[in-house]
Structure formats: C-alpha cells, structure tokens
N, CA, C and O of each residue as an XYZ file, in Angstrom:
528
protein
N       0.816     -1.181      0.000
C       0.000      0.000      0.000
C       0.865      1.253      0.000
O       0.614      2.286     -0.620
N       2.014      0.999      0.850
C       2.970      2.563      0.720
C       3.527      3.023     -0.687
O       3.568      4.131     -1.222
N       4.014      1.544     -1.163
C       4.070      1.768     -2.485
C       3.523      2.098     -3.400
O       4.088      2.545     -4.398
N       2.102      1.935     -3.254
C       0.601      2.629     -4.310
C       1.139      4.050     -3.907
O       1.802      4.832     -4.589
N       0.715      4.168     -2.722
C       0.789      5.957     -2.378
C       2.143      6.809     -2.812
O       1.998      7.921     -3.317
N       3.720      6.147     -2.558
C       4.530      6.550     -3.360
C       4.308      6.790     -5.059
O       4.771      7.678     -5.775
N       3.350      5.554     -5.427
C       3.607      5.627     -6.913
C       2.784      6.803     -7.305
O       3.223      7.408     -8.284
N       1.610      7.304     -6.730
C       0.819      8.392     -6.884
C       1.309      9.694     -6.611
O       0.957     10.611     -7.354
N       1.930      9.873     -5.829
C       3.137     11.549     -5.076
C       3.623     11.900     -6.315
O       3.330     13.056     -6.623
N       4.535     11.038     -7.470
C       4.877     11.851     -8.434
C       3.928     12.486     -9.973
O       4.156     13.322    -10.847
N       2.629     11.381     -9.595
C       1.575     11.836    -10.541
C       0.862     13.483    -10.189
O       0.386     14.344    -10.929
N       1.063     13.400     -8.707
C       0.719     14.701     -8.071
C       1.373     15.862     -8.429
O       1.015     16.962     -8.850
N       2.311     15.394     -8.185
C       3.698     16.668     -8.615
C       3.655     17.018     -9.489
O       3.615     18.239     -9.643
N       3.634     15.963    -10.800
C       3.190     16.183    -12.034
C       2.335     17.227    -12.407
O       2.914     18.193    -12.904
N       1.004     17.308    -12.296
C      -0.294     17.987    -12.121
C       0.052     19.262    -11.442
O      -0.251     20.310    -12.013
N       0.547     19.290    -10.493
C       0.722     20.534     -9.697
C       1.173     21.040    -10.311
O       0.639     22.112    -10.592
N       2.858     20.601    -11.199
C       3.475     21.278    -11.548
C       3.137     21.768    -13.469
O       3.660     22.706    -14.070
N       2.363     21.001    -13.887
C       1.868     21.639    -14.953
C       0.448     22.905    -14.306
O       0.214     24.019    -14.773
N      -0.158     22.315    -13.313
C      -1.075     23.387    -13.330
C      -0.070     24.783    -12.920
O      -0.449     25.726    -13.614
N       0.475     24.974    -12.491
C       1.363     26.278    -11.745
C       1.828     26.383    -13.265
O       1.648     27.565    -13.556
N       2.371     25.672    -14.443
C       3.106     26.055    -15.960
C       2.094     26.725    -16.675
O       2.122     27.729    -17.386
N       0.739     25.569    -16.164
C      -0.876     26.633    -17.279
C      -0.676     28.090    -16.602
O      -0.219     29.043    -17.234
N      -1.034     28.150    -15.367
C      -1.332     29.578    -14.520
C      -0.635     30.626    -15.275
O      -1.050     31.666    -15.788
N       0.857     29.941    -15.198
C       2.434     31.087    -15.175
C       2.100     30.989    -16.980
O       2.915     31.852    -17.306
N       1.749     30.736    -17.730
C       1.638     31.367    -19.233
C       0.398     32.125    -19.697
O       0.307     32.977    -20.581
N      -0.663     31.544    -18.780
C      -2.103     32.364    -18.910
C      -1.738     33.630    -18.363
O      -2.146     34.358    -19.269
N      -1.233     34.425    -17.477
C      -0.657     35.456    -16.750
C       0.138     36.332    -17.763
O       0.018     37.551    -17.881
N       1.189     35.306    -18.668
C       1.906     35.968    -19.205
C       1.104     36.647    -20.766
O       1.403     37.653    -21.410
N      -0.303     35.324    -21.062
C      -0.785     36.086    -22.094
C      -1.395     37.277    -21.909
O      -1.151     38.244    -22.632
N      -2.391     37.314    -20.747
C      -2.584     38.559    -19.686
C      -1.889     39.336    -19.964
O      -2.355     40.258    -20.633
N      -1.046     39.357    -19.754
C       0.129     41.075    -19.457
C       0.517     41.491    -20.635
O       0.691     42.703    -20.761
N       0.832     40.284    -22.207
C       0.841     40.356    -23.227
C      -0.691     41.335    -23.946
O      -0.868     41.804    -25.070
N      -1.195     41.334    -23.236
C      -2.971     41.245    -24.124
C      -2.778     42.858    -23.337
O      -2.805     43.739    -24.197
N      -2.666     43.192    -22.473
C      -2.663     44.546    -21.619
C      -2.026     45.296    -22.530
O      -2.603     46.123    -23.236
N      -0.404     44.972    -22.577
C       0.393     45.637    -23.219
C       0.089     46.328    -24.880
O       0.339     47.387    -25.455
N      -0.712     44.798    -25.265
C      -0.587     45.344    -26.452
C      -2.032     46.538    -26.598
O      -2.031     47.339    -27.533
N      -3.095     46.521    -25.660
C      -3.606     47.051    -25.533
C      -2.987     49.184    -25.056
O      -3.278     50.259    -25.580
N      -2.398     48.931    -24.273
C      -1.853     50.196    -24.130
C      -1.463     50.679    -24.909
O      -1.941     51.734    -25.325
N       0.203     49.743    -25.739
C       0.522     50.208    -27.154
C      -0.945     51.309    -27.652
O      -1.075     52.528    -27.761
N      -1.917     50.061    -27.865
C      -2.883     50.422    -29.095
C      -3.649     52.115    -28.945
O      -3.908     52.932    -29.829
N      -3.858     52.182    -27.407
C      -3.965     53.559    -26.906
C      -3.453     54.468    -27.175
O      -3.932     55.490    -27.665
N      -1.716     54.087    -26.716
C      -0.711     55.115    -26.756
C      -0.811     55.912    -28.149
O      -0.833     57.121    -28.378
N      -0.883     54.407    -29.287
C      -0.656     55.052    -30.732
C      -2.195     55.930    -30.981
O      -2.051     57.035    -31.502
N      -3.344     55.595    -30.712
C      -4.624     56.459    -30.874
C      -4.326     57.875    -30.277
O      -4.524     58.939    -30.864
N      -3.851     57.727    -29.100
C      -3.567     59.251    -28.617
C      -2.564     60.053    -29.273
O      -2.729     61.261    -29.442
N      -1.236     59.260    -29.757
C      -0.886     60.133    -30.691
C      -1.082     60.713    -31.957
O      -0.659     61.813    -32.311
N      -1.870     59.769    -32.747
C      -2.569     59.843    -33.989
C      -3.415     61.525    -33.855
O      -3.478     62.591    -34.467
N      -3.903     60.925    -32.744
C      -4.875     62.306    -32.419
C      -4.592     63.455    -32.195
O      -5.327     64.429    -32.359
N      -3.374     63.437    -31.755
C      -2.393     65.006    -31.241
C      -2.130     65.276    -32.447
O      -2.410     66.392    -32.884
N      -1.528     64.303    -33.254
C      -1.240     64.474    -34.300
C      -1.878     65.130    -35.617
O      -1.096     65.555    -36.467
N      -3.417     65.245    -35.854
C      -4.129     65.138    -36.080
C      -4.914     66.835    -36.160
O      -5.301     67.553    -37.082
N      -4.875     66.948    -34.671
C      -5.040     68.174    -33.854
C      -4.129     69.358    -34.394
O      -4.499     70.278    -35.123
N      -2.656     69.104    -33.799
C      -1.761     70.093    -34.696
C      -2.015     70.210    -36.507
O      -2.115     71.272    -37.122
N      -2.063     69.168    -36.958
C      -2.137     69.497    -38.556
C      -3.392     70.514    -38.732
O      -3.291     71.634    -39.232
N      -4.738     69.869    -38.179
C      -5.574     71.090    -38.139
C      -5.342     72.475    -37.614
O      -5.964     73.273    -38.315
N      -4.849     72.915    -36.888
C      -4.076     73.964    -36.268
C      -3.649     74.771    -37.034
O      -3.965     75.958    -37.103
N      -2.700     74.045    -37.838
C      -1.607     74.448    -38.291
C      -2.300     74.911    -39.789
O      -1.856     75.866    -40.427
N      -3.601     73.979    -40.304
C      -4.281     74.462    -41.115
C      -5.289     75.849    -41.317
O      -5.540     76.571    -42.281
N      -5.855     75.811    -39.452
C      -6.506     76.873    -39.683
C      -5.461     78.118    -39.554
O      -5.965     79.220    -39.769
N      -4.530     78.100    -39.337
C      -3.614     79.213    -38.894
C      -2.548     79.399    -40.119
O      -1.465     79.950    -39.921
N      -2.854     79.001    -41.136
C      -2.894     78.897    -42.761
C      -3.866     79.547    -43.544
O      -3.406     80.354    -44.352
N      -4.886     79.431    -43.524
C      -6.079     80.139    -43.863
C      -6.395     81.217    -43.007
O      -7.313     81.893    -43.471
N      -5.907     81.672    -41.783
C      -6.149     82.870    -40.939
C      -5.378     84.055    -41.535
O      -5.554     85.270    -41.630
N      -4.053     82.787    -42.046
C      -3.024     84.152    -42.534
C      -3.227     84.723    -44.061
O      -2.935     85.860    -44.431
N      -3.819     83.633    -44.898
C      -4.892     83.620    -46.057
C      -5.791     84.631    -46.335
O      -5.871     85.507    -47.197
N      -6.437     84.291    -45.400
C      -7.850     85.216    -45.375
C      -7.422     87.140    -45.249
O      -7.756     88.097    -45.947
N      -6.446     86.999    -43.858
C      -6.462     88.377    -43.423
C      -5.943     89.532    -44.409
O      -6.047     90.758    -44.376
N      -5.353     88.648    -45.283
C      -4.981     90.144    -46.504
C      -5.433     90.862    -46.772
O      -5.005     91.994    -46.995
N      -7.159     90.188    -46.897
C      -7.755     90.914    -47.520
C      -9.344     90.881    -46.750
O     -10.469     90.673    -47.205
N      -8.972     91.108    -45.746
C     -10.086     91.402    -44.711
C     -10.104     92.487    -43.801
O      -8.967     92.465    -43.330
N     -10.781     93.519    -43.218
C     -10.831     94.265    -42.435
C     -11.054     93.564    -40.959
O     -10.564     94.148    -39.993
N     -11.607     92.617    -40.797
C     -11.682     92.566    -39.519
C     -10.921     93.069    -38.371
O     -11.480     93.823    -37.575
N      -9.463     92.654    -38.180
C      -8.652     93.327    -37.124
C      -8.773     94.316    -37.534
O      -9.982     94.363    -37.310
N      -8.550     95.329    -38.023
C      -8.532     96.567    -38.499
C     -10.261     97.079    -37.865
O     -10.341     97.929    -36.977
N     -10.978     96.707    -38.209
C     -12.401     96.786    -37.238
C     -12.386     96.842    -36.091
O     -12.651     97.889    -35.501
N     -12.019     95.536    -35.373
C     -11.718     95.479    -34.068
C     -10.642     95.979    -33.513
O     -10.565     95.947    -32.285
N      -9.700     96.484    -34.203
C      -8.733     97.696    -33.285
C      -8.986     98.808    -33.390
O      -8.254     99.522    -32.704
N     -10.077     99.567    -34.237
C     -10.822    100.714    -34.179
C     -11.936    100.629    -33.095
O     -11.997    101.540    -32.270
N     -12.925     99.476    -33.033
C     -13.388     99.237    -31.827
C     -12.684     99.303    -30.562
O     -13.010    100.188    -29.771
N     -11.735     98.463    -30.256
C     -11.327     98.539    -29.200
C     -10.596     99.718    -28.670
O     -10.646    100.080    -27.495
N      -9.830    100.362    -29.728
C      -9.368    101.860    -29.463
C     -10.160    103.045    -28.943
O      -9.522    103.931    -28.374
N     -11.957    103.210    -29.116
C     -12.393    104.090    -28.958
C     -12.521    104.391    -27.607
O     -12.687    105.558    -27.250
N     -12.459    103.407    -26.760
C     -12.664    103.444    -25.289
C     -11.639    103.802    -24.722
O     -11.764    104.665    -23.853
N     -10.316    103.274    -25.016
C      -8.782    104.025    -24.372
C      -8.854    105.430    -24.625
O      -8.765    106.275    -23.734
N      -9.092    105.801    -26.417
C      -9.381    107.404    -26.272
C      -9.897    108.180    -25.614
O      -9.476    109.138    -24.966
N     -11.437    107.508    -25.874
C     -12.204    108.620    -24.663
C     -12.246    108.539    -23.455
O     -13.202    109.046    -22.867
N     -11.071    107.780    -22.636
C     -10.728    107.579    -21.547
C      -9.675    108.607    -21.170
O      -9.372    108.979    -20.037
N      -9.248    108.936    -22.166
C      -8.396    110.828    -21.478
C      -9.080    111.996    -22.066
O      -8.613    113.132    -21.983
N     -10.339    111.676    -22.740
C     -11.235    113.268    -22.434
C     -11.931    113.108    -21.123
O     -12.530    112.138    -20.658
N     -11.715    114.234    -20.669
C     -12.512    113.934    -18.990
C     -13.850    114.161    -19.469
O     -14.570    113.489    -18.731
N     -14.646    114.833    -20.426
C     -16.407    114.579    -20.055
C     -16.522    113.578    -20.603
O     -17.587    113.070    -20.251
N     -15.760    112.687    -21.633
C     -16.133    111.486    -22.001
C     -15.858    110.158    -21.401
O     -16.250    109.077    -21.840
N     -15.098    110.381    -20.289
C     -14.226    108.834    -19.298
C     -15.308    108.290    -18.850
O     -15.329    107.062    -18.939
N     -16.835    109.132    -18.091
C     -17.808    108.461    -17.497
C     -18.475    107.387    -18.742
O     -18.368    106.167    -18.610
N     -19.019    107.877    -19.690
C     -19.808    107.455    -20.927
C     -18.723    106.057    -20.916
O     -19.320    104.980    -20.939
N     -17.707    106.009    -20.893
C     -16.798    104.220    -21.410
C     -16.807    103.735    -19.716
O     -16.524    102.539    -19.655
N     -17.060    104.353    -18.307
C     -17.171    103.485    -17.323
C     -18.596    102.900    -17.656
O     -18.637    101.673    -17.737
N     -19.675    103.535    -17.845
C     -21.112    103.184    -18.124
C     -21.025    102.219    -19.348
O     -21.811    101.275    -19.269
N     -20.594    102.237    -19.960
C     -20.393    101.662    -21.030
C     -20.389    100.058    -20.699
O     -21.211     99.150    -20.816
N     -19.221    100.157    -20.287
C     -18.439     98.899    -19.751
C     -19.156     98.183    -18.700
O     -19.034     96.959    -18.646
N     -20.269     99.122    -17.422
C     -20.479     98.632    -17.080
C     -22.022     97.447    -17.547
O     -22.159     96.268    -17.220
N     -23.073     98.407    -18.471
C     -23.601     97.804    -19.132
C     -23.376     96.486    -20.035
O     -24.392     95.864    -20.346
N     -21.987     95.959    -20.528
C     -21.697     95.060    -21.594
C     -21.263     94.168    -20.092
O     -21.116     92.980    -20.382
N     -21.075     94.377    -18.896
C     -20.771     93.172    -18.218
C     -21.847     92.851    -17.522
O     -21.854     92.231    -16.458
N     -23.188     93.459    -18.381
C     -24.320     92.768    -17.306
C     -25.183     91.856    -18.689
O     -26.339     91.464    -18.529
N     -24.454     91.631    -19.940
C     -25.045     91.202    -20.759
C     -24.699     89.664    -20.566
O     -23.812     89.458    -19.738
N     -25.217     88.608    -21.154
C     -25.130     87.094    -20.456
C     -24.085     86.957    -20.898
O     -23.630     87.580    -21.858
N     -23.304     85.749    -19.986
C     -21.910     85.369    -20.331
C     -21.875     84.843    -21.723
O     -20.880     85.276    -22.306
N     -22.647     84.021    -22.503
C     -22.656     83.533    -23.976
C     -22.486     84.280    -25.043
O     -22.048     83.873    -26.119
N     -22.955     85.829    -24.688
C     -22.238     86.872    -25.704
C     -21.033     87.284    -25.353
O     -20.215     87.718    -26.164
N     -20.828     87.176    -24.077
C     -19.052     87.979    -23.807
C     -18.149     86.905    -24.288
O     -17.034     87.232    -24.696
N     -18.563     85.460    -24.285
C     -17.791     84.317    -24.902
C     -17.640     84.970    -26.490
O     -16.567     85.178    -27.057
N     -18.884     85.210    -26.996
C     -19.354     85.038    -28.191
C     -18.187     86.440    -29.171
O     -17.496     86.520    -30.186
N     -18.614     87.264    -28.041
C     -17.830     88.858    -28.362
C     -16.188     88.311    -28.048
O     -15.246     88.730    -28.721
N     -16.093     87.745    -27.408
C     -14.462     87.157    -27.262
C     -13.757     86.352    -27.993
O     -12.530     86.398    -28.080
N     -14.733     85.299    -28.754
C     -14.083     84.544    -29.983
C     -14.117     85.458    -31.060
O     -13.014     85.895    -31.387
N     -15.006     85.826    -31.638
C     -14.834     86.768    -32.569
C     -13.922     87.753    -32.332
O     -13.796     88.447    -33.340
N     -13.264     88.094    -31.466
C     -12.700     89.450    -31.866
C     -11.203     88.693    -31.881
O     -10.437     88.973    -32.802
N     -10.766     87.668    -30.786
C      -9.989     87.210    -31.318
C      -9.677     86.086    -32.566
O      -8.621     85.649    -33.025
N     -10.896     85.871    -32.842
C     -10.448     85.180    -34.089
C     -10.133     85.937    -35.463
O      -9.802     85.309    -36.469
N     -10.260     87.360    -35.435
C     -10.096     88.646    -36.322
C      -9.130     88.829    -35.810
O      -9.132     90.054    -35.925
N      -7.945     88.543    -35.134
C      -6.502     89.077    -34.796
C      -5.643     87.474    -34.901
O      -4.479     87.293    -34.546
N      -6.513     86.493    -35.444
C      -5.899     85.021    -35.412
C      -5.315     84.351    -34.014
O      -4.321     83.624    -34.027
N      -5.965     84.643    -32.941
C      -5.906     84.194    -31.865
C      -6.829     82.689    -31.515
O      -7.997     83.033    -31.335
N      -6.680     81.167    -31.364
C      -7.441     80.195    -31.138
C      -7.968     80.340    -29.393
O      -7.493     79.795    -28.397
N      -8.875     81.091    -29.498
C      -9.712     81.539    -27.721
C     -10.061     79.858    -27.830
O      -9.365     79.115    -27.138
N     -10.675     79.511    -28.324
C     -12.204     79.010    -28.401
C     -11.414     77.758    -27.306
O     -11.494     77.729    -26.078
N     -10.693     76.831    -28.172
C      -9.623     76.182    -27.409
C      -9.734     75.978    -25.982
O      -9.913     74.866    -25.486
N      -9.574     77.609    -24.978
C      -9.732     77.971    -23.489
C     -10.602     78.038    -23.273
O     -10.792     77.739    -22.094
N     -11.713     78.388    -23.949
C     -13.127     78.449    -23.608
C     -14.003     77.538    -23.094
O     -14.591     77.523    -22.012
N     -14.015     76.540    -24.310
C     -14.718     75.874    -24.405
C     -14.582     74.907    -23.244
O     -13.572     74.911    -22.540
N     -15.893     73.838    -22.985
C     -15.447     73.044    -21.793
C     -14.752     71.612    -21.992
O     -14.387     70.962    -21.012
C-alpha cells in the first residue's frame, strides 16, 4: 500500500506542476494582451495630437490667407481703441465706465461670443480655453 501511495506523489507533482506552468503562461498572455492594448492607446492618442496640430496648423494657414484681404482686425482695433481714447477726455471717461459697465451685465454667452470673434479677427485660437 505505501508503495501505491509513493507511486501516486509523483503523478501529483506532475499535475501541480503543470497546473502552476498553465497559470504562469495564462498570466503571461494577460500582461501580453494589456500591453498590447496600451501600445494600441498610446498610438490612438498620438494619432490624435497628431491630427489636432495638422488642423491647427491648417486653420492658422487660412487665418493668414484670409487676413490680406479682410478688415476685420482693423475693425476690431478701431473698436477697441475708442474706449482708451475717450478715456483721457474727462467729459467722455464716465460714458466708457457706463459703457463697460452695461456690456458686463449682458449674459456670459455673448461675452464668450464677443471674445471669440474678436480674437479670431486678430488670429488668436480663444475658443480652445473656452470651451469646456
């Protein structure tokens, strides 16, 4: 009978020791399957940066395009100039505090709205910071 039970101890070992060989390669396909998963991320996220700048770089191509022959900045630095001016005539300094204070009681979606536009007429990307 000791001898049955000896002859069985190395069938055991056996088993044990392939099940611990299945475990230790299933683990390793695991970490394989992760990895290549991250890779696959890593490269989507760069694709995308990538992607991002070329557009960028496109609209800021066509900004410089366009402005030759556009007034806009030229608009909006006549706009924005009139208020510094009449900020050193003294009967006119009150009229640009009133002014100013009226346009900051208008809803935030036009001061966004008044803020992309004026920098997008001087080729500034606001929207970028803005947005959520």
């Amino acid at each position: 009978m000791l001898a049955a039970l000896l002859g069985v101890i190395p069938n055991l070992l056996g088993m044990g020791s392939d099940y611990l060989a299945g475990k230790r390669e299933l683990k390793q396909v695991q970490m394989a399957a992760e990895l290549a998963v991250t890779h696959a991320v890593t490269k989507a996220n760069l694709s995308m940066a990538e992607a991002g700048q070329a557009q960028d770089i496109s609209w800021a191509q066509q900004q410089t395009k366009n402005s030759g022959s556009s007034w806009k900045d030229e608009y909006w630095t006549i706009v924005l100039s009139i208020p510094a001016v009449m900020s050193f005539v003294p009967m006119m300094s009150p009229y640009v505090v009133q002014g100013f204070e009226a346009l900051s009681t208008t809803p935030d979606w036009y001061q966004t709205v008044l803020l992309v536009a004026i920098s997008a007429a001087f080729g500034v990307q606001v929207w970028k910071k803005v947005k959520p």
